[in-house]
MARNU-677685 format. One record per residue (C-alpha): residue number from 1; residue in three letters; x, y, z. Coordinates in steps of 0.02 Angstrom, whole numbers. Example, Ala and Ser with C-alpha at 12.3 -4.5 7.8 and 13.67 -1.06 7.14 Angstrom:
% MARNU-677685
+-----+---------+--------+--------+--------+
! num ! residuo !   east !  north !     up !
+-----+---------+--------+--------+--------+
!   1 !     ALA !    615 !   -225 !    390 !
!   2 !     SER !    684 !    -53 !    357 !
+-----+---------+--------+--------+--------+
This chain:
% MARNU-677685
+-----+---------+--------+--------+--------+
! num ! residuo !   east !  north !     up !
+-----+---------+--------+--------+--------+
!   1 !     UNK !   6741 !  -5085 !  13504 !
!   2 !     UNK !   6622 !  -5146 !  13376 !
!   3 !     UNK !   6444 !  -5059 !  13382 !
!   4 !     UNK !   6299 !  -5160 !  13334 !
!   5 !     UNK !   6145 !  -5056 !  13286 !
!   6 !     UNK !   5993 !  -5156 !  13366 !
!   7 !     UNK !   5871 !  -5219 !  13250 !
!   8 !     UNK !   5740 !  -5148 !  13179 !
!   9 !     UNK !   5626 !  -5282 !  13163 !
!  10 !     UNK !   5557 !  -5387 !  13307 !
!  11 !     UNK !   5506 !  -5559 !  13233 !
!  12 !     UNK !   5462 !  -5629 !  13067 !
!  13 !     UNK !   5246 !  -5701 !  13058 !
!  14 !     UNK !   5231 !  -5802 !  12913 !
!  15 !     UNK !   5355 !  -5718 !  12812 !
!  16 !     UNK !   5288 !  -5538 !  12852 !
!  17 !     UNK !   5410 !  -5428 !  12971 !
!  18 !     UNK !   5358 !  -5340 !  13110 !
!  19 !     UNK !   5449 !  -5189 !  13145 !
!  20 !     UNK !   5493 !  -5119 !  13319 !
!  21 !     UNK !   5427 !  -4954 !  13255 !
!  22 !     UNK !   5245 !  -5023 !  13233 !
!  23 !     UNK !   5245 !  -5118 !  13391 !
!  24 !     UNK !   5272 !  -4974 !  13492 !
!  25 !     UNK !   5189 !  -4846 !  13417 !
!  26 !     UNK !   5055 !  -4958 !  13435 !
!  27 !     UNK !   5092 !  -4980 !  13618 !
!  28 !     UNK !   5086 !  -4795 !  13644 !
!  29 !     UNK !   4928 !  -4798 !  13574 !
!  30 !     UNK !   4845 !  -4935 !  13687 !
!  31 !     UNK !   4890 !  -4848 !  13859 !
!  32 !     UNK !   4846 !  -4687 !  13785 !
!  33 !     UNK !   4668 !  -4746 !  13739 !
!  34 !     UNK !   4648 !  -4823 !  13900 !
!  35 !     UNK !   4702 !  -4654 !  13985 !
!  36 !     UNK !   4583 !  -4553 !  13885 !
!  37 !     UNK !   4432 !  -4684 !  13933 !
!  38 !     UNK !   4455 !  -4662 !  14092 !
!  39 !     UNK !   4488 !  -4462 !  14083 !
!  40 !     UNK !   4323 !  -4485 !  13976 !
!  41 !     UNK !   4214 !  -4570 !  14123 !
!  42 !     UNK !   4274 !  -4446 !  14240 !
!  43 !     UNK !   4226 !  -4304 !  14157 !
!  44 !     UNK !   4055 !  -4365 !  14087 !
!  45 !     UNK !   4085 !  -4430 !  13917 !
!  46 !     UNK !   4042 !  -4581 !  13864 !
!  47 !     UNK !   4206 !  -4704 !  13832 !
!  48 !     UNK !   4139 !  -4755 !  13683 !
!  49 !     UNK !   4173 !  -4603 !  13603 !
!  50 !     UNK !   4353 !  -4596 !  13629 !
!  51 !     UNK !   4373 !  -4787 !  13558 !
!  52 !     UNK !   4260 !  -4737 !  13395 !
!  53 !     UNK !   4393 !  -4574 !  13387 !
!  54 !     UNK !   4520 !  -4714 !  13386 !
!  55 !     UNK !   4466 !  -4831 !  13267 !
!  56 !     UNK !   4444 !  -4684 !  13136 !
!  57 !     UNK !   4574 !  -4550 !  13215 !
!  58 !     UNK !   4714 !  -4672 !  13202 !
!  59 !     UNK !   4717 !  -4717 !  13024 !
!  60 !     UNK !   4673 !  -4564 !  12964 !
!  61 !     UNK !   4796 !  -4469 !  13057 !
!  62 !     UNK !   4943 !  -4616 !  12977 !
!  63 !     UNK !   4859 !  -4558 !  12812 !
!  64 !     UNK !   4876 !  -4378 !  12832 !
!  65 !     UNK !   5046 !  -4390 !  12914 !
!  66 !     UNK !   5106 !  -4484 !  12763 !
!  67 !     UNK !   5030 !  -4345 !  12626 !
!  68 !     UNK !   5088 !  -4206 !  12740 !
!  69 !     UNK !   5284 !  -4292 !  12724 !
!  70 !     UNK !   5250 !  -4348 !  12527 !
!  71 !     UNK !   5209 !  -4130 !  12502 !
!  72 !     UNK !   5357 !  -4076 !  12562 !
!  73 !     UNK !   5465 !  -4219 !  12480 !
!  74 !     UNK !   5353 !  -4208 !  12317 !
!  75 !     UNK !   5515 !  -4222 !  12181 !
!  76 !     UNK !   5589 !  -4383 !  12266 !
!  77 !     UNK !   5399 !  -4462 !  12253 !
!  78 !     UNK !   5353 !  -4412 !  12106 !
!  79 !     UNK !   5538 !  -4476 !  12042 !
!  80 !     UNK !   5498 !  -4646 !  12157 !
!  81 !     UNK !   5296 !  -4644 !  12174 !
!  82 !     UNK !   5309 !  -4839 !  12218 !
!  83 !     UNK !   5379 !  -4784 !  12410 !
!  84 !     UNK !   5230 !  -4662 !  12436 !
!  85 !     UNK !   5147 !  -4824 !  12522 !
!  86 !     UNK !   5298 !  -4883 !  12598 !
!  87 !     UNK !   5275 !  -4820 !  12760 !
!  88 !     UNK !   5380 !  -4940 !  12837 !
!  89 !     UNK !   5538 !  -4848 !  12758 !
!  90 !     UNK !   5508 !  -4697 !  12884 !
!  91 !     UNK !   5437 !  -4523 !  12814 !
!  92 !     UNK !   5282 !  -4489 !  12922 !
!  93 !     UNK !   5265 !  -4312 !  13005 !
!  94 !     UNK !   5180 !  -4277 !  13164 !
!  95 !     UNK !   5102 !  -4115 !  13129 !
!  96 !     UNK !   5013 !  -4189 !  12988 !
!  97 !     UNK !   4942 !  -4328 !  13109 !
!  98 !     UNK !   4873 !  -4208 !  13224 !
!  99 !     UNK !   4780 !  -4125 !  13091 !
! 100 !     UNK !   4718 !  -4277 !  13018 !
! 101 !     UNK !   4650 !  -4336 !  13174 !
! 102 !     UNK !   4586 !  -4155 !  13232 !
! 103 !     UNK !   4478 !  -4162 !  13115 !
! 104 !     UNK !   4408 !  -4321 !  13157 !
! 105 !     UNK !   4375 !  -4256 !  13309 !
! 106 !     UNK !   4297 !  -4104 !  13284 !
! 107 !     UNK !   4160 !  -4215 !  13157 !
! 108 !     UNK !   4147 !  -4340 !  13276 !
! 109 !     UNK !   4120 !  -4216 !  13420 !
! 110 !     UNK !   3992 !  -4104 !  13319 !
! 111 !     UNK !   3896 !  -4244 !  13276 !
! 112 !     UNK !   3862 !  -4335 !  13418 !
! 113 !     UNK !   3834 !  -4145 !  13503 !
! 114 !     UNK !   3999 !  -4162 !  13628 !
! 115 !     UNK !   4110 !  -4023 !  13685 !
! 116 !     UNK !   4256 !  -4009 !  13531 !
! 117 !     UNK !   4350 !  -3928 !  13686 !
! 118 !     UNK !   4309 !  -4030 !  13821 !
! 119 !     UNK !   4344 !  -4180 !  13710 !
! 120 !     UNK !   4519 !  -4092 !  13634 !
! 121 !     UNK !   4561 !  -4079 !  13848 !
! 122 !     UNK !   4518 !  -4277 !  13861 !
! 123 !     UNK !   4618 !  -4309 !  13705 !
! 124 !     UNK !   4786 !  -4203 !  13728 !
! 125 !     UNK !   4867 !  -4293 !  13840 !
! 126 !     UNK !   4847 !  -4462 !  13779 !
! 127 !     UNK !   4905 !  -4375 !  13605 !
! 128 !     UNK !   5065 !  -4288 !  13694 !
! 129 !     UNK !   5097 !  -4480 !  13775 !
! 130 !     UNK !   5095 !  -4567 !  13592 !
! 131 !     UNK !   5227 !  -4427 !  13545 !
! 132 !     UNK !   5330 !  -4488 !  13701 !
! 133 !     UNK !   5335 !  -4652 !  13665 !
! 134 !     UNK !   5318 !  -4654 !  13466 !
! 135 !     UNK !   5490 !  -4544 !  13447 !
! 136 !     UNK !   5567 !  -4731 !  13535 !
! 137 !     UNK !   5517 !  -4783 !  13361 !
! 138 !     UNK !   5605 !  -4677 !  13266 !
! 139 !     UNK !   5765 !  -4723 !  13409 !
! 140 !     UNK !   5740 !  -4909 !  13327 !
! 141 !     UNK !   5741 !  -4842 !  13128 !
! 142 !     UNK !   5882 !  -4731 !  13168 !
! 143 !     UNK !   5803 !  -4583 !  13112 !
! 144 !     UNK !   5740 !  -4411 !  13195 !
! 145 !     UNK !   5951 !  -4381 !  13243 !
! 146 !     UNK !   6037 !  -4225 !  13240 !
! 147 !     UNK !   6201 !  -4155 !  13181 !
! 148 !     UNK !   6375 !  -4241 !  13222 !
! 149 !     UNK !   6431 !  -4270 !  13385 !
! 150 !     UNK !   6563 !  -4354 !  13498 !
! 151 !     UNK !   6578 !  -4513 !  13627 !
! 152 !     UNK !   6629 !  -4407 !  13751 !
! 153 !     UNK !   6479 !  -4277 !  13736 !
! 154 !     UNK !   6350 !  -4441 !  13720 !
! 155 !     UNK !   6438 !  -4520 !  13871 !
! 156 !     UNK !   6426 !  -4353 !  13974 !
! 157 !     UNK !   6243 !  -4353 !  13968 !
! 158 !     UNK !   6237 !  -4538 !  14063 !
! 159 !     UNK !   6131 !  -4614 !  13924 !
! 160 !     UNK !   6133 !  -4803 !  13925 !
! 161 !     UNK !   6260 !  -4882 !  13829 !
! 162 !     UNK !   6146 !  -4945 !  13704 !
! 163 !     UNK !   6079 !  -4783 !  13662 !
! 164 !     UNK !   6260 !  -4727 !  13630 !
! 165 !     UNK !   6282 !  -4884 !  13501 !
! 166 !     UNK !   6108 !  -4837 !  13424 !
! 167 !     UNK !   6165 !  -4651 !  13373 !
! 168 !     UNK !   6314 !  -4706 !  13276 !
! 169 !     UNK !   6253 !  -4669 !  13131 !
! 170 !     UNK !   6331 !  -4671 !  12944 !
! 171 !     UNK !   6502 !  -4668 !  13017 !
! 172 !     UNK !   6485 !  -4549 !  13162 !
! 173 !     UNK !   6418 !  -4517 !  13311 !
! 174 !     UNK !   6228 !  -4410 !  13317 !
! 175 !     UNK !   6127 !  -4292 !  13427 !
! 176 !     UNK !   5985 !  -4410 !  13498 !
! 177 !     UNK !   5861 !  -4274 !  13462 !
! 178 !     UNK !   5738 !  -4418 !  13450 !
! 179 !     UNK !   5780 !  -4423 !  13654 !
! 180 !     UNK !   5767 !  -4237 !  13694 !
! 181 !     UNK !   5609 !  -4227 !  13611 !
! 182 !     UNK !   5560 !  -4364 !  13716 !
! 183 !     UNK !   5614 !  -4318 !  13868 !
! 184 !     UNK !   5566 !  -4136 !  13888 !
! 185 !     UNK !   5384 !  -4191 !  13827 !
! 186 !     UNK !   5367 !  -4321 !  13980 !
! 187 !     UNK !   5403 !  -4173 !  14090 !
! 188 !     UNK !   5255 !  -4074 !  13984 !
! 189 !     UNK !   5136 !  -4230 !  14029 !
! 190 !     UNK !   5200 !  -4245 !  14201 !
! 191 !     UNK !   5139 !  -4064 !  14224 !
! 192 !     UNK !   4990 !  -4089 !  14114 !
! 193 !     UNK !   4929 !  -4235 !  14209 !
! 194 !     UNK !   4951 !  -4180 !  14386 !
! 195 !     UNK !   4897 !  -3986 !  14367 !
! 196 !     UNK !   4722 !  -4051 !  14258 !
! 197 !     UNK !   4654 !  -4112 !  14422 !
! 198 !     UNK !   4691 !  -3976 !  14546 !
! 199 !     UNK !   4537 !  -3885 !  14582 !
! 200 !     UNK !   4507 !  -3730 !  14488 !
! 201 !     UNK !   4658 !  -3725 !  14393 !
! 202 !     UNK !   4606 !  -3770 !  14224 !
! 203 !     UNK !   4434 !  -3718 !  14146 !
! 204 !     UNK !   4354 !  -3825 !  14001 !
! 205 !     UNK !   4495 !  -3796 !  13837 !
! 206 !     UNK !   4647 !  -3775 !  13936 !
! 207 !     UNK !   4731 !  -3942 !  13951 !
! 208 !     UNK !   4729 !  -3927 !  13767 !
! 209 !     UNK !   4794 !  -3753 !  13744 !
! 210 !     UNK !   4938 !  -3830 !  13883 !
! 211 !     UNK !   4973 !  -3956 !  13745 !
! 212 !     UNK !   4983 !  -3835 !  13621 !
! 213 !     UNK !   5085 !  -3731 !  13715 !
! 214 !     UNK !   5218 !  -3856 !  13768 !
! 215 !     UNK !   5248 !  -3965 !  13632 !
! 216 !     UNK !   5277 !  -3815 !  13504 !
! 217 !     UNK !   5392 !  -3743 !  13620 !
! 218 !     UNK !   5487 !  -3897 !  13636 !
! 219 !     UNK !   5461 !  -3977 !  13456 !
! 220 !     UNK !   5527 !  -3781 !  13380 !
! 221 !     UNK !   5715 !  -3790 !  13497 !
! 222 !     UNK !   5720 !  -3993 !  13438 !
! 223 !     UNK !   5697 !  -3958 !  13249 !
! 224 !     UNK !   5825 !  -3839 !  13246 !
! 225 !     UNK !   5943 !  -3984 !  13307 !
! 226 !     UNK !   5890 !  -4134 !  13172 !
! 227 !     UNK !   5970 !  -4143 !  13001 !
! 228 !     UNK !   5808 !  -4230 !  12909 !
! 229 !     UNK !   5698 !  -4092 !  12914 !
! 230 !     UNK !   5549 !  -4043 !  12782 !
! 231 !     UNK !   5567 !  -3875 !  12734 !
! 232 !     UNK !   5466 !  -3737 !  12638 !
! 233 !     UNK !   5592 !  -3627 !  12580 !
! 234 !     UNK !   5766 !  -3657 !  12586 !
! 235 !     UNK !   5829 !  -3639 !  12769 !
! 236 !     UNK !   5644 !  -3616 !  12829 !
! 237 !     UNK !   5580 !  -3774 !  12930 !
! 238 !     UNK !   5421 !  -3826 !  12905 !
! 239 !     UNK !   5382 !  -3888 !  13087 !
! 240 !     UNK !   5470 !  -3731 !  13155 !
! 241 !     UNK !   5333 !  -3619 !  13065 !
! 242 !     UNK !   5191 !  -3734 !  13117 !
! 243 !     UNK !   5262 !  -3735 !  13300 !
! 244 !     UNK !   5271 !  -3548 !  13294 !
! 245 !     UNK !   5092 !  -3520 !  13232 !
! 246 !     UNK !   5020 !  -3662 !  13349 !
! 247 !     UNK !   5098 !  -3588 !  13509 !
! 248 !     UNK !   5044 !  -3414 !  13460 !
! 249 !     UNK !   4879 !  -3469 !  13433 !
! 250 !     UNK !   4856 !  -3573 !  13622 !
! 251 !     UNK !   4905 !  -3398 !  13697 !
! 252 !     UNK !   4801 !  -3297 !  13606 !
! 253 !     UNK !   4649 !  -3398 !  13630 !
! 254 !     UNK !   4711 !  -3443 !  13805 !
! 255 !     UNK !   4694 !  -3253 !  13852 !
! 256 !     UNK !   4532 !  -3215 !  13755 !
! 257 !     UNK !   4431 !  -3361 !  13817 !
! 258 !     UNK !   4482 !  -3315 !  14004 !
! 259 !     UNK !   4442 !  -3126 !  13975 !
! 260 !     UNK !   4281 !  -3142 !  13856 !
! 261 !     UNK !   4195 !  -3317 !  13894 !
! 262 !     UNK !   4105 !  -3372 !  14050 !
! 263 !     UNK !   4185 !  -3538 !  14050 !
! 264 !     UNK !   4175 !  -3691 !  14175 !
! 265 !     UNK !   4315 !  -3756 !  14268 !
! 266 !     UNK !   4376 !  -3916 !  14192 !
! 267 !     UNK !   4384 !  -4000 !  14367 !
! 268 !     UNK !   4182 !  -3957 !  14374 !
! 269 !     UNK !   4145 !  -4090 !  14252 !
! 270 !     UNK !   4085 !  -4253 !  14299 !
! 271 !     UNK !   3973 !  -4390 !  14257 !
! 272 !     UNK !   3856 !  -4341 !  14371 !
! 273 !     UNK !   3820 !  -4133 !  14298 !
! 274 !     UNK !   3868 !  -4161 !  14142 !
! 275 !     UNK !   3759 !  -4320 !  14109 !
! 276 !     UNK !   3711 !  -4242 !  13921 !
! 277 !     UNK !   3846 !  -4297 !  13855 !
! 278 !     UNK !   3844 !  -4470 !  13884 !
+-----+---------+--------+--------+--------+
């Protein structure tokens, strides 16, 4: 049996290609944006918001992802410093998204005199969705993979045959960690989205700090399964730390805001009692 990788690139425009990977992390993007907006109108915020978060969030966020990969590959750029712009080639790290666009948020949100937390609730979901649907990106590149595996071991997980074809890679058969990630984080959002509207469940900050609970947990157990990682000393991952010190954190301030802080429930807020921050 022959295996045909699929193609990375979906159509040539005037001699510039257009790579799966852009189209559907930019798909991700769209339905997550229209999810937030209309999270956003339910809860009192203004839409508007979450589109000017968007328009700056996103390419800052592709900026710091990129510097936050270049750092921890610094000798092969420095060697090759005419691929630190060529984003197309893969090399662009999550965590370093997220805090690019946190901290377009947190300006944004302390300018225009909005909730960071109520905002970071709005925003987390749409964010864990993006995450979903981006690591079918990295299925299209062929990257994100784990170790070695077999036929049989891909075949007894039922995965569609073209997902099978897609993880023979450099002679042999990968993990499709790209998939597990995947996977395991649409459960997270399933969870996410349905327990954020039950009635005094969540208070204001704790869709977020379920975000930053769940995708640590499941981002630390994937890591530990791909053979690309970016490491800070030698058999210490980088995302494994950050994982680590992110889920730690949600806990910590999950119990000290429920014990110490007078807090309303997140189902409380709507357009019409929380008009001020429109």
């Amino acid at each position: 049996m022959t295996l045909l990788a699929l193609n990375p690139i979906a159509f040539n425009l005037g001699g510039l290609e257009i790579h799966w990977y852009g189209i559907i992390i930019a798909l991700g993007a769209l339905v997550g944006v229209i999810m937030a907006m209309r999270e956003a109108t339910r809860r009192g915020v203004n839409s508007d918001n979450i589109l000017d978060l968007v328009l700056i969030g996103v390419p800052v966020g592709l900026i710091c992802a990129r510097i936050y990969y270049v750092i921890f590959e610094l000798p092969f750029y420095i060697a090759n410093p005419g691929e630190i712009i060529k984003i197309w080639h893969g090399g662009i790290a999550i965590y370093g998204g997220l805090i690019g666009g946190f901290i377009v948020l947190l300006v944004l949100c302390l300018r225009r005199k909005i909730s960071v937390w109520l905002m970071l609730d709005i925003a987390a979901p749409s964010v864990l969705l993006g995450q979903i649907v981006g690591r079918w990106g990295n299925f299209m590149n062929q990257e994100a993979f784990g170790a070695k595996t077999s036929l049989d071991f891909l075949q007894s997980l039922h995965l569609p045959h073209f997902v099978i074809e897609q993880m023979f890679i450099n002679g042999a058969y990968r993990q499709p960690t790209f998939l597990y990630e995947s996977f395991f984080n649409l459960i997270g959002l399933i969870l996410i989205l349905v327990l954020r509207h039950r009635k005094h469940f969540y208070k204001v900050g704790e869709v977020f700090l379920s975000y930053l609970v769940w995708y640590p947990i499941v981002r630390f157990f994937v890591e530990g399964m791909r053979t690309d990682s970016l490491y800070i000393l030698p058999g210490v991952r980088v995302s494994q730390i950050l994982s680590l010190i992110l889920l730690i954190f949600a806990i910590g301030a999950w119990i000290y805001r429920r014990k110490k802080m007078d807090l309303p429930w997140y189902t409380d807020l709507t357009r019409q009692n929380n008009g001020k921050n429109k």
